[in-house]
C-alpha positions as CSV (number, residue, x, y, z in Angstrom):
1,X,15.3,-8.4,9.2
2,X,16.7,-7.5,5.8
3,X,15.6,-5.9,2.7
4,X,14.4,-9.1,0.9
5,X,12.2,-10.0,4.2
6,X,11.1,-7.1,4.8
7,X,9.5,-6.9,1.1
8,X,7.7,-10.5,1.7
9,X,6.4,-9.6,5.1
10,X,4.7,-6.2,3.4
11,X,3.3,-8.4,0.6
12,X,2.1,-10.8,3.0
13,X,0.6,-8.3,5.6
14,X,-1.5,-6.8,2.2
15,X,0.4,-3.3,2.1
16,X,-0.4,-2.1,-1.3
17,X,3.1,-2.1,-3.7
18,X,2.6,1.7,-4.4
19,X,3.2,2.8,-0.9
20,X,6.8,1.5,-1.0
21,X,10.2,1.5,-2.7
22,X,13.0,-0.6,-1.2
23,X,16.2,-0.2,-2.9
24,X,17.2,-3.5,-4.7
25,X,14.3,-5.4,-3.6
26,X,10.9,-3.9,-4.5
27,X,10.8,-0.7,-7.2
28,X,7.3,-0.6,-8.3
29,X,7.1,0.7,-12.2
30,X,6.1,2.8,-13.0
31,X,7.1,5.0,-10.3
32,X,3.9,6.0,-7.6
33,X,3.5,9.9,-7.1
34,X,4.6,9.6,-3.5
35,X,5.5,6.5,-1.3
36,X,7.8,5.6,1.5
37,X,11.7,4.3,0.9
38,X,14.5,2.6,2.1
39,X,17.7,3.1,0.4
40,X,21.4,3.2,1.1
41,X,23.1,6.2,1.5
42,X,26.6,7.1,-0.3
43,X,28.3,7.1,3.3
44,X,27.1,3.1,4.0
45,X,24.3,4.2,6.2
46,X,20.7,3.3,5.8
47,X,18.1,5.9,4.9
48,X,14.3,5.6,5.4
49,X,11.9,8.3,4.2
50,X,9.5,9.8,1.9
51,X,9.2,10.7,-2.2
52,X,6.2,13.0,-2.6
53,X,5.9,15.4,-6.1
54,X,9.6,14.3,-6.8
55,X,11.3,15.0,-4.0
56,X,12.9,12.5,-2.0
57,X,12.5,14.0,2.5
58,X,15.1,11.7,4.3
59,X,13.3,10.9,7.8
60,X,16.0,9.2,9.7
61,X,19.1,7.8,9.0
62,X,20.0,4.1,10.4
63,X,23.5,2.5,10.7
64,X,22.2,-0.4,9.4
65,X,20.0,-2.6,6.9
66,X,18.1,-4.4,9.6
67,X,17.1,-1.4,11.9
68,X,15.8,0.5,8.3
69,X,14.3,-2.0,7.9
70,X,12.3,-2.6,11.0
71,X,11.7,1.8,11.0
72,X,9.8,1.2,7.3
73,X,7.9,-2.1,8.4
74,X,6.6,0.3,11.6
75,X,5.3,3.4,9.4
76,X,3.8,0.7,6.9
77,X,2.2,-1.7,9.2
């Protein structure tokens, strides 16, 4: 799965657009107070995590789009 499908199977399973931010796809505004991410990291990696009080907390690191993206549809769904 990538980025773009991932965003339309949240929408579609009814997961709430404040509980997530995927890079380049889905960036609720204004920004939520906390909510889960998926981002890519400077190195080319893929980066899943949490933003709470504005802090981003790096969970796991992925070495690529599809497997972040299937370790963000799991904590979401």
């Amino acid at each position: 799965m990538e980025r773009g499908e991932l965003g339309a199977v949240l929408a579609a399973a009814g997961v709430p657009d404040g509980y997530y931010r995927i890079e380049g796809v889905h960036e609720p505004v204004p920004t939520p107070p906390d909510f889960l991410f998926l981002r890519r990291a400077d190195d080319g990696t893929w980066e899943t995590g949490a933003y709470e009080r504005g802090v981003y907390e790096v969970i796991a690191r992925h070495p690529d789009e599809a497997a972040a993206c299937a370790h963000l549809h799991r904590l979401l769904v």
